[in-house]
N, C-alpha and C positions, 0 to 999 in steps of 0.2 A: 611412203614417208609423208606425202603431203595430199593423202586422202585417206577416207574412212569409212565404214557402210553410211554415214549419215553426211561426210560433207568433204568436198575436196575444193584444195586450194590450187590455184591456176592463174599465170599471167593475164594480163588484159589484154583482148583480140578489143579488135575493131566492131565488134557487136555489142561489146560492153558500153559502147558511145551511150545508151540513153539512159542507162542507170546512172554512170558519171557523171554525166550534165544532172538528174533529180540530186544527188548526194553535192554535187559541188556547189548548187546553186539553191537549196536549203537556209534558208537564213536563221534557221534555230539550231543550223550546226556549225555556223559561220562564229558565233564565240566560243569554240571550243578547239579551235583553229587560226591558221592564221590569214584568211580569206576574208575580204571585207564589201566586193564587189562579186557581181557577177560572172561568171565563165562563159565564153560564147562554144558550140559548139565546134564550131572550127579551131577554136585554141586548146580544146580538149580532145581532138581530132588528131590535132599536130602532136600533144601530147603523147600520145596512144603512139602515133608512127615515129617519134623521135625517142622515147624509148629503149634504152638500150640492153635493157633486162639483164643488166650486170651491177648487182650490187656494190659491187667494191667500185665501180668507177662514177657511180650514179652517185653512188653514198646515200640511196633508198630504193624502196622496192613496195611496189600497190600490187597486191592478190587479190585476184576474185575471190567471193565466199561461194561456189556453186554448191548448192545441194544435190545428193541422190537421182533427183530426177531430171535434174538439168538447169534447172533455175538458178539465176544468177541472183543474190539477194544481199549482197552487203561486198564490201572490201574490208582487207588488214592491209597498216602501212607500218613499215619501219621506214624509218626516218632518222635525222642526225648521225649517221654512225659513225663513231670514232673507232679507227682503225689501231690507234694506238693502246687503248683502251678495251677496244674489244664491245662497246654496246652501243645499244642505238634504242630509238623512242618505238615504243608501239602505240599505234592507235587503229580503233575497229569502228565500224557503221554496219548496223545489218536494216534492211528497208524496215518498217515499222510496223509493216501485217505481219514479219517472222518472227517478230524480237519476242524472247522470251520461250523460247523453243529450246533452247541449246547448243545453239549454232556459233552461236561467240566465243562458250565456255571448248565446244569442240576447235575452233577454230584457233584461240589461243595459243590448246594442246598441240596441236596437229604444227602452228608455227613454231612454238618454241624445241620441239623434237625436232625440225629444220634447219632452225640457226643454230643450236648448239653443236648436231652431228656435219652438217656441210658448212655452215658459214664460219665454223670457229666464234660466235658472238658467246658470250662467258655470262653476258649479263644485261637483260630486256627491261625497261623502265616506261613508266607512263604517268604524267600529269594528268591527274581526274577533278574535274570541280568536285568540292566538296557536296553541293548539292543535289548531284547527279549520282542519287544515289542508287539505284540500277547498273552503275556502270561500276562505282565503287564496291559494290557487291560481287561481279563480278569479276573482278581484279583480285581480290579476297579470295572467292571462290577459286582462279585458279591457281592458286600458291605465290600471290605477290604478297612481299609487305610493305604494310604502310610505313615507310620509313621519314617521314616528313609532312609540313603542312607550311605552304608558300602563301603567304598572307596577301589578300588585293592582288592575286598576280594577273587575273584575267577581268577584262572590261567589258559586258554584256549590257544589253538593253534594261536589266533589270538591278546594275550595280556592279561594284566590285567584287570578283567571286575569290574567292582561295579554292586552290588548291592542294590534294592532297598528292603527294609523290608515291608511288608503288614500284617496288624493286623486286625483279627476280633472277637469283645469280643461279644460272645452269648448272 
């Protein structure tokens, strides 16, 4: 369920430490988030070990993106889930030597076949800046729709960004 010949999805081991520290500590991915400071390794350390790999009590869950051959090269997060409700936020990062492979649009697939058959989650959403438009493509590409566009909602070194909201009901 949560692999495929091209990419399988997996908790984070203690090996993932250095890709998390380059992804968290990224400052052109820091306004697409809610991260405004640094991450020291050790707090991402503790992260990894406190952990409880239960989404319903965490109310989120980080997947490694491993490909085929073993390489670790991006994460998927749900995040906010509302258990009343039934959904929660998706967002992805794949390293930026992979991007454009097809690893996102598999990785998507591979989680929303996850949450719908094991998690009961009914319905997956994502806030995408409007001008990040590789990711908006994506979301598109894998059967999200654009169901809204949030004016100024996000603050980046370059201005006020909108974004657009992508909705996919299982």
């Amino acid at each position: 369920m949560l692999n495929s010949n091209k990419l399988k999805l997996r908790a984070v081991e203690p090996e993932d430490l250095d890709l998390m520290y380059l992804v968290e500590n990224d400052t052109e991915l820091w306004q697409f988030g809610q991260a405004s400071v640094p991450f020291s390794h050790y707090a991402l350390k503790q992260y990894i070990a406190e952990s409880t790999n239960d989404f319903f009590h965490d109310r989120q869950l980080r997947l490694v993106l491993e490909t085929a051959d073993g390489n670790s090269v991006g994460f998927v997060d749900l995040q906010k889930y509302d258990p009343q409700h039934h959904r929660a936020e998706v967002g992805i990062v794949v390293v930026p030597e992979k991007q454009r492979q097809g690893l996102a649009t598999e990785a998507l697939r591979l989680l929303a076949g996850y949450v719908s058959n094991h998690l009961g989650i009914h319905q997956l959403y994502a806030l995408v800046p409007k001008s990040n438009k590789a990711s908006v493509g994506l979301f598109k590409k894998c059967g999200y729709k654009e169901t809204a566009t949030l004016q100024d909602w996000l603050k980046s070194p370059k201005g006020w960004q909108s974004v657009v909201v992508f909705q996919q009901i299982l």
